[in-house]
Kinemage of the C-alpha trace (Angstrom):
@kinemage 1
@onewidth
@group {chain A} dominant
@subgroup {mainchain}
@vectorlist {calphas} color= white
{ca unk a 1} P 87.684 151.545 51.858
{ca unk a 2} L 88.252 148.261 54.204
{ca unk a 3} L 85.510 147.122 56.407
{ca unk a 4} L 86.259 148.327 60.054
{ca unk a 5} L 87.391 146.199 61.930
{ca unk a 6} L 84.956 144.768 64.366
{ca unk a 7} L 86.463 143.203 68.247
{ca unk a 8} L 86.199 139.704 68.330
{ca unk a 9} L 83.476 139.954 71.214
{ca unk a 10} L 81.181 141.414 68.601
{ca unk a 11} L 81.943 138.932 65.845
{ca unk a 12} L 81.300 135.970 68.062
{ca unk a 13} L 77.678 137.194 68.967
{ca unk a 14} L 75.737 135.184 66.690
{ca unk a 15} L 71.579 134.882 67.002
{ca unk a 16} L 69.948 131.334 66.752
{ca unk a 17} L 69.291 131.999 62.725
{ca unk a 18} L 73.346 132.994 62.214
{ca unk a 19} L 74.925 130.493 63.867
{ca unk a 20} L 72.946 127.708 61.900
{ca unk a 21} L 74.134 129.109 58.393
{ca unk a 22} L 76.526 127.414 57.313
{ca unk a 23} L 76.862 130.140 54.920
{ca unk a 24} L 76.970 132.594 57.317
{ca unk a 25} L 79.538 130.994 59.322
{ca unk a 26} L 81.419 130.545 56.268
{ca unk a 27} L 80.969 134.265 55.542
{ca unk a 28} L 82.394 135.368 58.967
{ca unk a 29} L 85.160 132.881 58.573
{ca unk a 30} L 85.824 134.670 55.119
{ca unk a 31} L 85.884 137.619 56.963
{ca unk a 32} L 87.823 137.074 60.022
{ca unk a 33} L 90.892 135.453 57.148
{ca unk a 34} L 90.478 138.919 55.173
{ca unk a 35} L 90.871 140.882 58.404
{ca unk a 36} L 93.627 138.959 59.544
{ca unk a 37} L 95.597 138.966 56.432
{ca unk a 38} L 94.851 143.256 56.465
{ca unk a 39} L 96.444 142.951 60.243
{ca unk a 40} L 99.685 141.107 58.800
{ca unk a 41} L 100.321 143.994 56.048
{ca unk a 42} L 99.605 146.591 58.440
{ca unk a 43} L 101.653 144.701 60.564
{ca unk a 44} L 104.352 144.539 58.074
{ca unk a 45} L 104.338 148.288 57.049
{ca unk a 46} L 104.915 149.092 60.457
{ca unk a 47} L 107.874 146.908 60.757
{ca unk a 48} L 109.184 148.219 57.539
{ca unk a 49} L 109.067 151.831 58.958
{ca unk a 50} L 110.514 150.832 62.160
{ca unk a 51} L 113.844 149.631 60.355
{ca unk a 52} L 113.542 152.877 58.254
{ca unk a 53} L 113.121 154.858 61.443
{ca unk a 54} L 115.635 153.140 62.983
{ca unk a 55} L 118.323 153.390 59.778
{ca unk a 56} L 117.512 157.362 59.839
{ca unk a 57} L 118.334 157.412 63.275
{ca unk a 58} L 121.554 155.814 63.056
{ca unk a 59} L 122.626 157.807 60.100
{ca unk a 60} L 121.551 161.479 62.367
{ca unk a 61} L 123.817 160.196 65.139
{ca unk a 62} L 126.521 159.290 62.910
{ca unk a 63} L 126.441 162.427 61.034
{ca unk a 64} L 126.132 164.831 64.222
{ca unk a 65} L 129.585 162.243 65.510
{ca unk a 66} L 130.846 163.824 62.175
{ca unk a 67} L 129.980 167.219 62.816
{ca unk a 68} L 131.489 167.474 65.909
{ca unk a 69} L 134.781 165.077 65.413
{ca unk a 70} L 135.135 167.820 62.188
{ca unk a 71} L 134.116 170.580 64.355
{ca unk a 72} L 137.042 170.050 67.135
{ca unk a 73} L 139.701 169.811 64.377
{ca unk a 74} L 139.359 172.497 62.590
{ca unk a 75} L 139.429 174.002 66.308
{ca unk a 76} L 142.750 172.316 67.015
{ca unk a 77} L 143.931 173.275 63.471
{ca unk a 78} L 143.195 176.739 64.295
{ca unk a 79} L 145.056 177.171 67.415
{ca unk a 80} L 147.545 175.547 65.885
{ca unk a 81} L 147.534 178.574 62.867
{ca unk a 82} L 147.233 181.252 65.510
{ca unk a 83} L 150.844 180.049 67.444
{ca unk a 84} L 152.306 179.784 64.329
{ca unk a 85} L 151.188 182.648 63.183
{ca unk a 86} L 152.246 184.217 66.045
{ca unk a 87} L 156.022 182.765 66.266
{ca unk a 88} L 156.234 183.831 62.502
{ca unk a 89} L 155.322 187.757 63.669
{ca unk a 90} L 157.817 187.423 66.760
{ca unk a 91} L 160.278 185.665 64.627
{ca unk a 92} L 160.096 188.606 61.986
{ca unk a 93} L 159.085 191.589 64.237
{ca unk a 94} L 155.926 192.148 62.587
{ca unk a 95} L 153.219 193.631 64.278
């Protein structure tokens, strides 16, 4: 599991002993590279669901303009059928 992720306030808070290691400084420095580095692929995942959010959401809009463009011709079509439907029973006395 990664290390949490500490706020910088609490990683600069060195004690005399710490900040005199150069080991230990190099250790933190290690650390802060590693965290960063998590932060940029987290970062990137997140942008990479963004554009997948965003694609989805274009596509759903799209389709429902679909839907309804498909929706209000076959309306059209059918009044269309009805009238001339209709003339045809006039035209032929059929009731």
């Amino acid at each position: 599991m990664p290390e949490k992720i500490r706020p910088i306030e609490q990683m600069l808070e060195l004690s005399e002993e710490e900040s005199l290691s150069p080991e230990h400084l190099d250790s933190q420095v290690q650390k802060a590279q590693d965290q960063l580095l998590q932060l940029k692929r987290q970062q990137d995942q997140i942008e990479k669901q963004k554009r997948e959010l965003e694609e989805l959401s274009r596509k759903q809009e799209e389709l429902e303009r679909g839907r309804a463009e498909m929706s209000d011709k076959l309306t059209r079509s059918l009044v269309v059928v009805e009238r001339d439907a209709g003339k045809f029973r006039t035209t032929f006395g059929i009731d």
